[in-house]
N, C-alpha and C positions, 0 to 999 in steps of 0.2 A: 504493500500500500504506500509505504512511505518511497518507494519509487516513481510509482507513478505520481504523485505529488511533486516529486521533485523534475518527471518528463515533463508535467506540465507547467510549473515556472521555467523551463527551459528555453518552451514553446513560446511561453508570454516574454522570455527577455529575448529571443532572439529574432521572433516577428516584429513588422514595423507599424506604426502608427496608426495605421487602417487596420490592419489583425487585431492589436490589442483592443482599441474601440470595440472591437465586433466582439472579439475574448469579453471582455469587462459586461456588457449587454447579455452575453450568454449564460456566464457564468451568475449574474444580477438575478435572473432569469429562473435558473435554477433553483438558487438558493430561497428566492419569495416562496415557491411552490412548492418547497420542499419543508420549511420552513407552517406554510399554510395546510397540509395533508398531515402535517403533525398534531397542528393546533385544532384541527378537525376530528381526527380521531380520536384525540382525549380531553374531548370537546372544553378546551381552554376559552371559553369566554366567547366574546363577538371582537379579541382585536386583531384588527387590517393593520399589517405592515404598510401596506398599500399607502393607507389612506394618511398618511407621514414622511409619504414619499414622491404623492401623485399631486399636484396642482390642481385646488381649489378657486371655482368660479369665482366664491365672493370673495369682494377684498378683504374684510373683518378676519376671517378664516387666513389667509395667504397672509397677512399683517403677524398670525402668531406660527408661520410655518416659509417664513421668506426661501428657507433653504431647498424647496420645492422646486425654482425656476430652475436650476439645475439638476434636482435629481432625477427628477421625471423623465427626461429625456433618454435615461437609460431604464427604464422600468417597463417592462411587458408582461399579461400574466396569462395570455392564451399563443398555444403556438404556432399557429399559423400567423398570427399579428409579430413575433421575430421570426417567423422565420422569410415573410417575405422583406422584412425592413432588412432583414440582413444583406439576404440575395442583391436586393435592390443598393446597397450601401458597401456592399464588397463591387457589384459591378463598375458600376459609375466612380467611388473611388478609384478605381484601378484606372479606369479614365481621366479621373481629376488627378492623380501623381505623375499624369505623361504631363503635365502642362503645370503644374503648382509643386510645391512643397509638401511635406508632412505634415510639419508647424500649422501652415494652413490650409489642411485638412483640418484639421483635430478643432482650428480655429474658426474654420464655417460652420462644423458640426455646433457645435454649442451656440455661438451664432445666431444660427437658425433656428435652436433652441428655444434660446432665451426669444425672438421673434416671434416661434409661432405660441411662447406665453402669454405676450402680449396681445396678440390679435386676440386670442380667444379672453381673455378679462375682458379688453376691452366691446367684443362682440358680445359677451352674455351680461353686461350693465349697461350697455349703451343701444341695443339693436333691439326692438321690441321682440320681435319673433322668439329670443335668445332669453331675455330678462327673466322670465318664470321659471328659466331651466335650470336647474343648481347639480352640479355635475363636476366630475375631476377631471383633471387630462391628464394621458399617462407615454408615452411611446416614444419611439424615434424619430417617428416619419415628418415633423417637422425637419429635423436635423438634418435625414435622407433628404428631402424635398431643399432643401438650400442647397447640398452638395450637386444633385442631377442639374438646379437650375444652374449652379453657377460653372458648370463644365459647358453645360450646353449654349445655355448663352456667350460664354467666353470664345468657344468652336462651333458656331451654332452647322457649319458646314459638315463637321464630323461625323462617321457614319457608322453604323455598327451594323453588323448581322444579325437578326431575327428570325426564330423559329417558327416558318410558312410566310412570312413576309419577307425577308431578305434584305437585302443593302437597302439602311433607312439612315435616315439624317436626324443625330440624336435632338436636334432643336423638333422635330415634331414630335418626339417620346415624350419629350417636358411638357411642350404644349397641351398633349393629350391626358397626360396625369393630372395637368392644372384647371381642362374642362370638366374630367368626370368631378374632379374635388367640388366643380363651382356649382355643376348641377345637381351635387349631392348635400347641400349646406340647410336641407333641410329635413335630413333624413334623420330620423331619432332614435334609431339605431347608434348611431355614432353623432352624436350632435356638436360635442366641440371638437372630433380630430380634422376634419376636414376644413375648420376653420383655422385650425391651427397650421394645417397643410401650408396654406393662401402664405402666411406668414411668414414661413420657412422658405416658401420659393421667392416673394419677394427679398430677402436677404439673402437668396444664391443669386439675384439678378442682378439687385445691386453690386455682391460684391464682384461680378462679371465686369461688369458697368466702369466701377474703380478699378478696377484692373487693368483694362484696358487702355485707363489715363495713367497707370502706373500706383495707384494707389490703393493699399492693401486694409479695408476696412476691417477687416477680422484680426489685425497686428495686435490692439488693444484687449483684446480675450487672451492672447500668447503669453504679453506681458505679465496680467494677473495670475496667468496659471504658472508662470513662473516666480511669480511670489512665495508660492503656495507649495511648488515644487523643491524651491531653496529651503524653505523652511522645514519642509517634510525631510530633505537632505541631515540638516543643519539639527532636529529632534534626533532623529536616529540615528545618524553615522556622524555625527559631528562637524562635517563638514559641509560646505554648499555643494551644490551639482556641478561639474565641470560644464564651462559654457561650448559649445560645440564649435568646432573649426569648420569654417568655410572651405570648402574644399575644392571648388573650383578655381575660385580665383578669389583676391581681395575683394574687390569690389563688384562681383558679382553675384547676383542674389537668385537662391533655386530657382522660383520664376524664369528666371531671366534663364540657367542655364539651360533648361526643358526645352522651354520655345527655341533657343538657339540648338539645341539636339536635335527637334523634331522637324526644325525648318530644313536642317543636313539632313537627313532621311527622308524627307521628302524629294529634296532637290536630286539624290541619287537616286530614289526611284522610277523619276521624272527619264536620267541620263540611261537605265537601265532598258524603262519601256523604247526609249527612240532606239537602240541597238537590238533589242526583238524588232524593230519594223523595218529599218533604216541599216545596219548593219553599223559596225564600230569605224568605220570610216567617216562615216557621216557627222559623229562628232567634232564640235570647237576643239580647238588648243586648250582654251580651259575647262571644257568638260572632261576631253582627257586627263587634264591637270587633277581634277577633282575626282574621278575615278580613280588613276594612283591612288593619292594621297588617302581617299578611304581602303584601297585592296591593305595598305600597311598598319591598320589599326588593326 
């Protein structure tokens, strides 16, 4: 036993920032329900972990529980509700680290969070429809919904492959998850996740949005959590966290090195196709040049 405990801290330090998120949700996940089938069986009272972890409508309630706006966000307690946020948050991550950082990942994820908390307060005291409903929020899918929007709006040309649909361009994937969300806002079955959706994609659009001018909205969430990170260091082991080296270059920033990766992969695959059609003659001095130069990496 004490093995596998230790394969799986293995797993968690040696996966990267998008695994752990997903590790941490899973494991969250577990433990509520494992947790609740105990307190069930030897029928312990009526208390919900839940309900001390989930995001309450009213403000009153959230005033003596502030530390909701972040826990929630990793809390699920049926499983098909992780496991598609997962599916959905492993993919589109995997897309969002071709083009962003880890840092901001981690920093959209809460992000979108903390956003789609806010839509949903302010939709169930302000939106008549909403007002009578008093209800928690509980899941990822804001978080997931900021990461899809802000991949896709950032690449909105990018295209992925779909099972019976085929080469799509993930700007209509976002689009279509942000329709069913809009037409579903008044289903009472899930009354506030869908409001919360809205939320999260609007803070993956935005941060698309700044990105694009060069400026990284979700920087200010990294900061805090490296507050909190030093500190956690600085309790346990005595020391702060080592700040990470740049490894590209001085003054360039992961962003920046991706896009500059992905544009060279592109451009050779561009020099690739015209030699399937064209043969290797038909390239420039400098496409040759740049063919080299990538056969030697």
């Amino acid at each position: 036993m004490a093995n596998f405990f230790d394969d799986i801290k293995l797993k968690f330090k040696q996966g990267d920032l998008l695994m752990k998120l997903i590790f941490i949700n899973v494991v969250i996940f577990l433990l509520l329900n494992m947790v609740g089938i105990v307190f069930k069986l030897f029928q312990i009272g009526d208390f919900d972990l839940v309900n001390y972890l989930a995001v309450p409508s009213l403000p009153d309630q959230l005033l003596l529980k502030p530390w909701t706006l972040f826990t929630y966000m990793f809390i699920h307690y049926e499983i098909l509700h992780i496991l598609f946020n997962m599916l959905v948050l492993y993919w589109f991550g995997r897309l969002f680290l071709g083009y962003f950082s880890e840092r901001q990942l981690v920093g959209l994820y809460i992000l979108g969070g903390l956003a789609g908390a806010v839509v949903y307060i302010l939709a169930f005291n302000f939106i008549p429809y909403y007002v009578n409903l008093h209800s928690v929020l509980l899941g990822a899918s804001a978080s997931v919904m900021a990461i899809v929007f802000g991949i896709a709006f950032y690449r909105p040309n990018l295209r992925v492959n779909l099972l019976f649909v085929g080469s799509i361009k993930i700007l209509y994937i976002a689009l279509v998850m942000f329709a069913i969300d809009f037409i579903s806002l008044d289903d009472m079955a899930n009354p506030g996740g869908h409001v919360a959706h809205i939320g999260g994609a609007i803070a993956g659009y935005l941060f698309a949005l700044g990105m694009q001018k060069g400026k990284d909205i979700s920087s200010w969430i990294n900061r805090i959590v490296d507050v909190f990170v030093n500190l956690y260091y600085s309790l346990f082991s005595g020391k702060k966290k080592p700040k990470l080296k740049v490894i590209y270059s001085q003054r360039e920033k992961d962003y920046e090195y991706n896009q500059r990766k992905h544009k060279q992969e592109a451009d050779l695959d561009k020099i690739l196709d015209k030699i399937k059609q064209s043969g290797y003659d038909s390239l420039s001095s400098e496409e040759k040049k740049r063919l080299f130069d990538a056969s030697k990496k």
